[in-house]
C-alpha positions in Angstrom: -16.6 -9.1 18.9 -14.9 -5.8 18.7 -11.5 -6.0 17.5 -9.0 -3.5 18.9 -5.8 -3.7 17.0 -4.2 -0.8 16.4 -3.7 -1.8 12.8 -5.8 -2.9 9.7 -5.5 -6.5 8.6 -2.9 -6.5 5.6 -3.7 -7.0 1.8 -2.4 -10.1 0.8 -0.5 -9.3 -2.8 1.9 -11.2 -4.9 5.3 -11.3 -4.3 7.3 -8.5 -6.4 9.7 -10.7 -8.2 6.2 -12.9 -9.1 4.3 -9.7 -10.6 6.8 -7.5 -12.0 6.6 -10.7 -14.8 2.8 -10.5 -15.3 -0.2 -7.7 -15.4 -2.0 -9.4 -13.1 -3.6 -7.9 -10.2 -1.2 -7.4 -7.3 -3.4 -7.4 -4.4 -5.4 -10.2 -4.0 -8.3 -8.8 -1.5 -9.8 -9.9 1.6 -10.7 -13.2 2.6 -14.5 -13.4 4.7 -13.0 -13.8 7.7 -10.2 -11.0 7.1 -13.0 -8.9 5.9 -15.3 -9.6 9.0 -12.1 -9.1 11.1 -11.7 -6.3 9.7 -15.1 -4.6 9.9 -15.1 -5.3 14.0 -12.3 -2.8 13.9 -15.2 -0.4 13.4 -16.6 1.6 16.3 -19.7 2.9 14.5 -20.0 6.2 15.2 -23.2 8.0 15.6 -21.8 11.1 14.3 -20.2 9.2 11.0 -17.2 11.7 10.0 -15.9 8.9 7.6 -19.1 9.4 5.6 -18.1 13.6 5.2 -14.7 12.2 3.8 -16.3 10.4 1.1 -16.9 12.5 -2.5 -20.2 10.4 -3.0 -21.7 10.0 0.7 -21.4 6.2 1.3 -22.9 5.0 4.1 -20.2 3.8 5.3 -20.8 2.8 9.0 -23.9 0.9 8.0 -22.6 -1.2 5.0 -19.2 -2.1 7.7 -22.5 -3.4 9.9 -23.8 -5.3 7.3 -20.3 -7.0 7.1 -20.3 -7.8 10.9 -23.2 -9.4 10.3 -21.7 -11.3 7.5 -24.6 -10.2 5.5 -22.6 -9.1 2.4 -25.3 -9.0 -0.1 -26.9 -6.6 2.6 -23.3 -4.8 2.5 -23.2 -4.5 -1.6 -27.1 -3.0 -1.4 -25.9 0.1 0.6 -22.8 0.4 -0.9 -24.8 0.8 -4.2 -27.1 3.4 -3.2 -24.3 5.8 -3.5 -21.9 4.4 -5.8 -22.7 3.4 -9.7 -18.8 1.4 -9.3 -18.0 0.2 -6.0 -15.4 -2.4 -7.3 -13.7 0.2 -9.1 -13.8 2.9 -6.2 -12.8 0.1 -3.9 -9.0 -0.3 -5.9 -8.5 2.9 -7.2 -9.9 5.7 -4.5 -7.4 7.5 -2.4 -9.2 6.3 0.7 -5.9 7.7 2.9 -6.8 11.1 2.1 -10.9 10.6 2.1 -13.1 8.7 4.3 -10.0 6.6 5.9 -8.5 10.2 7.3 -11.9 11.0 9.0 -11.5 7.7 11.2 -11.5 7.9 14.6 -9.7 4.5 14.5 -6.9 6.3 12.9 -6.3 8.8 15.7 -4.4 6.2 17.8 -3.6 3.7 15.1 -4.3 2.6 11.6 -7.8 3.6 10.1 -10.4 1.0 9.7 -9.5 -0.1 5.7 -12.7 1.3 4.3 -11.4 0.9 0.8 -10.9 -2.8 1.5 -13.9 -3.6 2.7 -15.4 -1.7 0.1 -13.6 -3.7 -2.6 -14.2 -7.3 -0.8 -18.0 -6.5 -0.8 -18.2 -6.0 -4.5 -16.3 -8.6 -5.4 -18.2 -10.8 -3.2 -21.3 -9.6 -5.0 -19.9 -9.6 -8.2 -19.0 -13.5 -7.3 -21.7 -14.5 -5.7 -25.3 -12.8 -6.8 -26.4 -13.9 -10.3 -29.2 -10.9 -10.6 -28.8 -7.8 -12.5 -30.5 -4.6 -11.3 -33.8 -4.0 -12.6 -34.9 -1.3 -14.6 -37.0 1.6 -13.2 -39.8 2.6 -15.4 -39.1 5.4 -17.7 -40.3 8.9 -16.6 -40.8 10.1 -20.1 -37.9 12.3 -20.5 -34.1 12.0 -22.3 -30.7 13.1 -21.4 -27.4 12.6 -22.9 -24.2 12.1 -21.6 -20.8 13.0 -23.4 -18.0 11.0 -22.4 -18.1 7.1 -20.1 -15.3 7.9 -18.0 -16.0 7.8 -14.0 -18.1 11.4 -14.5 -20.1 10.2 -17.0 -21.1 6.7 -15.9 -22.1 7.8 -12.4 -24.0 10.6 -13.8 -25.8 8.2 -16.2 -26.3 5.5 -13.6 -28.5 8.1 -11.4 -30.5 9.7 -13.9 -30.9 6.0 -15.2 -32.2 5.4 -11.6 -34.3 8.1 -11.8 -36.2 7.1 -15.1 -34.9 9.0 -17.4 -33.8 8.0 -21.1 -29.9 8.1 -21.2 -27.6 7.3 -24.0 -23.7 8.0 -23.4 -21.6 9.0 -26.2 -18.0 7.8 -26.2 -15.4 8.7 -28.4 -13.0 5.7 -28.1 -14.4 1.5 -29.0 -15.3 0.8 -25.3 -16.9 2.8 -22.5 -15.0 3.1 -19.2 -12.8 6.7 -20.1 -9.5 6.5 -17.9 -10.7 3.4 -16.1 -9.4 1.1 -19.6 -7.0 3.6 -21.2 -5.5 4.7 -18.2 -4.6 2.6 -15.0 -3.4 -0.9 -15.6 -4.5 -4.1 -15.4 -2.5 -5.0 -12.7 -4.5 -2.3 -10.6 -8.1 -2.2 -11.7 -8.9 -5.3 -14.2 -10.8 -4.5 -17.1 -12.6 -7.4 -16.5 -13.6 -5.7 -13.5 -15.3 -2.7 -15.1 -16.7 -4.1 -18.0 -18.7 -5.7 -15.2 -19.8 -2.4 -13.4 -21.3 -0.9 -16.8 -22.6 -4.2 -17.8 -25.1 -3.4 -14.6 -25.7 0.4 -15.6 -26.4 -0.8 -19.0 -29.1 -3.7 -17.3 -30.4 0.0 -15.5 -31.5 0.8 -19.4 -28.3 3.2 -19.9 -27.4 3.3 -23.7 -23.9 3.6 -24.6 -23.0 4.7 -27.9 -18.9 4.5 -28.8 -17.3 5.7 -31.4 -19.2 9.2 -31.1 -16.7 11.9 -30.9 -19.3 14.9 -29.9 -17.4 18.2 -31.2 -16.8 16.4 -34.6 -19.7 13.7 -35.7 -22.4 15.5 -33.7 -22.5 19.2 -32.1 -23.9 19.4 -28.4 -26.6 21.7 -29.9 -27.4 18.9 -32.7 -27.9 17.1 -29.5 -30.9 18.6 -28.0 -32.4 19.2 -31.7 -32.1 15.1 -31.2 -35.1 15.7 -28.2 -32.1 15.0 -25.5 -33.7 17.7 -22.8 -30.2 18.2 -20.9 -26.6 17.3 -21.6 -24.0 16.5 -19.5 -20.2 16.7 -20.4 -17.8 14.1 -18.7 -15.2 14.4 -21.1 -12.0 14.1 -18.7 -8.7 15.5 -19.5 -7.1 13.6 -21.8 -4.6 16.3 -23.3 -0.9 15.5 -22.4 1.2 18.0 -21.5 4.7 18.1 -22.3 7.8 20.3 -20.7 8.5 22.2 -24.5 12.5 20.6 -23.9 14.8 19.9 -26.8 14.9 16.2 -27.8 10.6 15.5 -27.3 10.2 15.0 -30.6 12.5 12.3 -30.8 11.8 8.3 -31.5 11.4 6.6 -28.1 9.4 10.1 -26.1 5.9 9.1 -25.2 3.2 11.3 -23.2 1.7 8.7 -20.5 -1.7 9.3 -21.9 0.0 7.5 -25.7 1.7 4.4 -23.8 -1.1 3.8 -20.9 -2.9 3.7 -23.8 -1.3 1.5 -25.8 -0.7 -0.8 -23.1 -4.1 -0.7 -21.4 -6.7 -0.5 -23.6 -4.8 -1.8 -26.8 -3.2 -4.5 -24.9 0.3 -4.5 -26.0 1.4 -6.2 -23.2 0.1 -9.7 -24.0 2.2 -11.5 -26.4 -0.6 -12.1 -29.0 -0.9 -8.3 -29.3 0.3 -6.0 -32.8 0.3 -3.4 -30.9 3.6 -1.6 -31.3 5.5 -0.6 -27.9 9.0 0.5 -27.4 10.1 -2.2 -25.0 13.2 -0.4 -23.9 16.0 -1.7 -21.5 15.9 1.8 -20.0 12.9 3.8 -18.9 12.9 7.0 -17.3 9.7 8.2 -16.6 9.3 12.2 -15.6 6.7 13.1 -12.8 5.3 11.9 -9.2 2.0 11.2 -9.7 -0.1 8.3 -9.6 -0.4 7.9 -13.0 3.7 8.1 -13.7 3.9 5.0 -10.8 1.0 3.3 -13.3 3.7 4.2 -16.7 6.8 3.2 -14.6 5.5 -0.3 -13.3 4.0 -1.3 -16.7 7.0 -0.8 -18.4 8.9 -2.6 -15.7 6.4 -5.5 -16.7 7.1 -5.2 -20.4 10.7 -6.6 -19.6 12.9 -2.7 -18.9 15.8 -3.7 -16.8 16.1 0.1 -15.3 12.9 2.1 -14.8 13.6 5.6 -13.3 11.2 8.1 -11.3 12.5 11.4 -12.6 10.7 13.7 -10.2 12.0 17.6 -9.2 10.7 17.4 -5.9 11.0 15.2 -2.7 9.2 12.1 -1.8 7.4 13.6 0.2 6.2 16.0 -2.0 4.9 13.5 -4.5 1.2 13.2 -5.2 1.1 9.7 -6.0 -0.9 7.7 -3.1 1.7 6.0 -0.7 0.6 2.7 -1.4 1.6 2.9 -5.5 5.3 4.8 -4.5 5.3 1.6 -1.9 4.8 -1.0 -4.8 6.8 1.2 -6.8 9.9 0.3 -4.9 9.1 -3.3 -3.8 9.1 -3.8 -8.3 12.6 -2.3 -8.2 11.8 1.5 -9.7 14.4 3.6 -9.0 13.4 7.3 -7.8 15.7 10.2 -9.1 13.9 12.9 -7.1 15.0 16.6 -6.7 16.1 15.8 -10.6 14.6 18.2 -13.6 15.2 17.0 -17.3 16.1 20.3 -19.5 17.0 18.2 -22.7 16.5 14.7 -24.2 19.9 13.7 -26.2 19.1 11.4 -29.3 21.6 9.1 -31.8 22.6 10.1 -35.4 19.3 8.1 -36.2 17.2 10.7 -33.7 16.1 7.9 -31.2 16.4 8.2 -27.6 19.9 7.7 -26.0 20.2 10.2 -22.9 18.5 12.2 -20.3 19.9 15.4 -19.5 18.9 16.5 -16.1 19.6 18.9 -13.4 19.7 18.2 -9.5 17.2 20.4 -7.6 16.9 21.5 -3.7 14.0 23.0 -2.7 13.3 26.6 -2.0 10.6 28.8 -0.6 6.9 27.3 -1.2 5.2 28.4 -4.2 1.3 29.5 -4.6 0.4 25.7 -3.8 2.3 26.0 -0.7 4.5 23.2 -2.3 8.7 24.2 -1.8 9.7 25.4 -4.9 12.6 23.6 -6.6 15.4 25.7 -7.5 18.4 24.3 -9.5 21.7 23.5 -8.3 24.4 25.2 -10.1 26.8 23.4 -11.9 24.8 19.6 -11.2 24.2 18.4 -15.1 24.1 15.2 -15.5 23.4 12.4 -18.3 20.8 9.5 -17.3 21.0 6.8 -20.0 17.5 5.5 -21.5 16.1 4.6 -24.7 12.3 5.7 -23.5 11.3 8.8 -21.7 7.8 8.8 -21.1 6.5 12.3 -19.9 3.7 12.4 -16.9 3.5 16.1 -16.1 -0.1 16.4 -16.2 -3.4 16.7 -18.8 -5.6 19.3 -19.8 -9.1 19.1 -21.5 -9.1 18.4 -25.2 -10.3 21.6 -27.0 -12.8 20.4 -29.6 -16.2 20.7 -27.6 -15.7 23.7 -26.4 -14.2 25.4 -30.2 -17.5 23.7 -31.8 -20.2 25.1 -29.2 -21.4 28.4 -28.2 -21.5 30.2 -25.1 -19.2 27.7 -23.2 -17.3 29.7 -20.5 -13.9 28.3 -19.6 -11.2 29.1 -17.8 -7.4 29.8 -18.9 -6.5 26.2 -18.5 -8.8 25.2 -20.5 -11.6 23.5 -18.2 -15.1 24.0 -18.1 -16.8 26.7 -15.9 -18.7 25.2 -14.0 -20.8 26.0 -10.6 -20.8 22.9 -7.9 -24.2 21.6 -9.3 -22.3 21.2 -13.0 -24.2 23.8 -14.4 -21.8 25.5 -17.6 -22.5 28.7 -18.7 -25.3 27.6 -21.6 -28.8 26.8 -20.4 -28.8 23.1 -20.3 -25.4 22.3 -20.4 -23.6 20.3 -17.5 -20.3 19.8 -16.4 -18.2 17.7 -14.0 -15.1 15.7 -13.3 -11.6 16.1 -14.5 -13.5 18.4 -17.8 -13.8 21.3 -15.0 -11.0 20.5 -11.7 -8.6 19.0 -14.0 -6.6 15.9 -13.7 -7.9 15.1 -10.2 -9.1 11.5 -8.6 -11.9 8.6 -10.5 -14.5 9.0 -7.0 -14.2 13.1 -7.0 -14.9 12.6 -10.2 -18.2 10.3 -9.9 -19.0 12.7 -7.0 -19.6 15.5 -9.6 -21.3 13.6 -12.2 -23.7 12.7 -9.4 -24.6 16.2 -8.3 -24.8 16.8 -11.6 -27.5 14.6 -12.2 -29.8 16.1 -9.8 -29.5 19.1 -10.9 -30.1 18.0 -14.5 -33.3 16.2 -13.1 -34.2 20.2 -11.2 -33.7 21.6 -14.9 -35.8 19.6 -16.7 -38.5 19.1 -14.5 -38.6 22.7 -14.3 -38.7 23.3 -18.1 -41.8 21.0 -18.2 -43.7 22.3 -15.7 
């Protein structure tokens, strides 16, 4: 039966005051019958404009069928046609500003939650189905893969589909890029993704950590190896920092150094000798998702004040509305229109002080964003023992100073045409290694494009 409310069903979550003590996950997902409720909210269009808001082309109108039907296995089988990690895509995607804005649902009410449903179907399956995918047979031919971030994996998982002979070379201990050094537990558990490449791995994908490509093995050592076409899916790992006095200081991370530390090396669990400033001040500086992911850990690892330091508005921030939302409910306090210009340390050169600057904003810039222009005569001191810088990331620089005829651009990214193919014969690119810090499912998006054009290139070359 259809269901006409104007809004989606809500995600049930844990209270705040419960999760800001633990990193477990805060929503708790759909229940079946939330999840078939849900899905009748669907009209089924015939002309499908969700599916043109989503980066990988899930069908979505069919697998939201499937859920009517209460045939979720069904679901989890289209779902997977187009997507190597629906789980993941289903917590982490930006769904507001992709498929869900497409909705007609959402012209006179709330959007159908696509990223919901898309999230209770892989969990069901993920619950509930015991079989692995099966392995196609092998067409003979090799491909490697440099880095197991989103680009990377969903690049491998297609040409793995296809029959090709893939092995992925990670630099870090585990495979999963910014998926386990980046966003929390409490967002995307670990246990979550480990699943998700245990099933590209069952699709004979080879994953080989530990490989830093640039410094154990060149990319041209790599097709002297017999690998026939490389992909790079390196991400942009690279903090940035604002060059302010005081960031050399004890107590300044980058958000890349404590995500890091919390995430993949687990210093929030008490068992952990991970060292982590566990300040009773935090002030975090930037509006983006992953500066909501640095202030609500840190909130977690026992800080009493945890400040949003952003120069813009709220409304101006690009974090997704649903982490600034959580953000709040955990007690973050949001110092927008506020620049840092210097970081004030003690006689012993840790962290004491944030100097900062109130901002109104001015005449849009060349993003069309308001620029922020200082007020005059509005310093002010902000007290914290930890700043933790989230300004941005930029490639890392060692593949492209250790390989030939690599064209990139003054940031530092990968030239790349909307296929992935890099200025060297042979050589692909996608994901944040060519846009840029940008989002995990544009990111899978380009790794599978550049797949098939990888499987063009060498099917050409042995013609």
């Amino acid at each position: 039966m259809a269901n006409m409310s104007l809004v989606k069903n809500k995600m049930p979550h844990q209270d705040a005051d419960v999760r800001i003590k633990n990193f477990d996950e805060v929503a708790l997902g759909y229940t079946e019958e939330q999840a078939v409720d849900e899905a009748n909210r669907c009209l089924g269009c015939k002309h499908k404009p969700c599916v043109g808001g989503c980066p990988v082309a899930i069908d979505i109108p069919g697998f939201i069928e499937k859920i009517k039907e209460r045939d979720f296995e069904g679901a989890y089988e289209i779902i997977s046609r187009s997507s190597s990690l629906p789980a993941v895509c289903g917590r982490v995607c930006p769904q507001e500003t992709q498929c869900e804005s497409k909705c007609v649902r959402g012209l006179k009410g709330e959007p159908v939650a696509i990223g919901r449903l898309e999230r209770f179907v892989a969990d069901w399956h993920m619950k509930n189905s015991k079989d692995t995918p099966a392995a196609p047979q092998k067409n003979g031919h090799r491909a490697a893969v440099i880095g197991a971030g989103p680009a990377g994996l969903a690049c491998a998982g297609d040409l793995a589909k296809m029959g090709y002979d893939v092995t992925v070379f990670e630099a870090l201990h585990l495979a999963g890029g910014v998926l386990v050094y980046g966003i929390p537990q409490f967002r995307l558990p670990k246990e979550i993704v480990q699943r998700e490449i245990e099933n590209l791995k069952a699709l004979g994908v080879k994953i080989e950590t530990n490989a830093v490509i640039g410094k154990a093995l060149a990319v041209d050592e790599l097709f002297e190896m017999g690998f026939e076409a490389v992909f790079i899916g390196t991400g942009a790992g690279l903090p940035r920092f604002m060059n302010i006095p005081g960031e050399n200081l004890k107590g300044v991370y980058s958000a890349n150094e404590f995500l890091t530390r919390v995430n993949l090396m687990k210093a929030y669990r008490e068992d952990s000798d991970t060292p982590i400033l566990r300040a009773r001040n935090v002030a975090v500086v930037g509006g983006g998702n992953v500066a909501m992911d640095a202030a609500r850990s840190a909130k977690r690892l026992g800080a009493e004040n945890v400040y949003i330091v952003y120069r813009r508005g709220e409304a101006e921030m690009p974090a997704r509305l649903e982490e600034i939302e959580h953000a709040k409910e955990e007690g973050i306090i949001f110092k927008t229109l506020t620049n840092p210009v210097e970081i004030i340390g003690d006689e012993h050169k840790f962290v004491k002080a944030l100097k900062c600057v109130e901002m109104e904003l001015g005449e849009p810039d060349e993003s069309g964003r308001r620029s922020p222009v200082v007020k005059s005569g509005s310093e002010f001191l902000l007290q914290t023992e930890c700043v933790i810088m989230s300004i941005g990331t930029s490639p890392n620089p060692l593949i492209r100073n250790t390989t030939n005829g690599l064209e990139t651009n003054k940031h530092g990214c990968f030239v790349a045409d909307e296929n992935g193919r890099t200025s060297r014969e042979g050589v692909f690119a996608g994901g944040d290694a060519v846009t840029g810090a940008a989002t995990v499912i544009l990111a899978m998006g380009a790794g599978r494009q550049a797949a098939k054009a990888m499987d063009e290139y060498i099917r050409s070359k042995s013609r």
